[in-house]
C-alpha positions in Angstrom: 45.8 91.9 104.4 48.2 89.6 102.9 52.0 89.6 101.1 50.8 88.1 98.3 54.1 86.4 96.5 54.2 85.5 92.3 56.2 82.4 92.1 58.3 81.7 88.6 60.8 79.0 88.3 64.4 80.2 88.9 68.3 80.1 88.7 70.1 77.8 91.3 66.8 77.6 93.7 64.2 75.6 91.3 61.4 78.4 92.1 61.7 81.9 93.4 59.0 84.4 94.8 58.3 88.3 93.6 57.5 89.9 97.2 55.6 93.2 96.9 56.9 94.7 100.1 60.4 94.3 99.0 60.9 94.9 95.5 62.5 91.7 93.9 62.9 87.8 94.0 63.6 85.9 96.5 64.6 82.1 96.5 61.9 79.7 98.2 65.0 77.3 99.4 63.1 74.7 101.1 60.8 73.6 98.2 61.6 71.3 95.1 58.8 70.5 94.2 55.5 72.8 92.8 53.2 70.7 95.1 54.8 71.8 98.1 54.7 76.0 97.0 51.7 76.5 98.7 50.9 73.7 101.7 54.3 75.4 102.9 54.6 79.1 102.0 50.9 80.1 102.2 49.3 81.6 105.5 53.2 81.5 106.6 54.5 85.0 108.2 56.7 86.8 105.3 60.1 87.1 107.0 60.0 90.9 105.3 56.9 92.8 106.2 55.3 90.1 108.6 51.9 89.9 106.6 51.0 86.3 106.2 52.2 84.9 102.4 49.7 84.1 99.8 51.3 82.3 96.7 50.8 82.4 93.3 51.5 79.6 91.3 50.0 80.3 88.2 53.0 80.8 86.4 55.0 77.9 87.7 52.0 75.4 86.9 52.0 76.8 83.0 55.5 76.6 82.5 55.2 73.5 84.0 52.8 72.0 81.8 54.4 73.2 78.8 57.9 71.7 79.8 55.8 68.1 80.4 57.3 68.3 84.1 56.0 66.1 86.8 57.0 68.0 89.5 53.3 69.2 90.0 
């Protein structure tokens, strides 16, 4: 079983992750770039129900492709 975390861009923190176990978003501080999401975060322990993290970029990579970003 995994803590499987939505990633959208965000407000002050470039990204930010919807965690299941604890209702919300929560800033992904260490990252800048969409890239680095998931070598990172993924397989990780979730500092909130200890599961290990599975991301979800799916959003981040649209918006990003829209928005002719290169932080891919």
């Amino acid at each position: 079983m995994t803590c499987k975390w939505i990633v959208r861009e965000g407000n002050g923190f470039p990204y930010w992750a919807y965690t299941p176990c604890e209702k919300g978003f929560n800033p992904l501080s260490r990252i800048r770039k969409v890239k680095d999401i998931k070598p990172y975060y993924d397989g990780r322990q979730c500092p909130i129900c200890k599961k290990p993290i599975e991301c979800n970029i799916e959003l981040v990579i649209e918006s990003e492709d829209k928005n002719g970003n290169n932080n891919l």
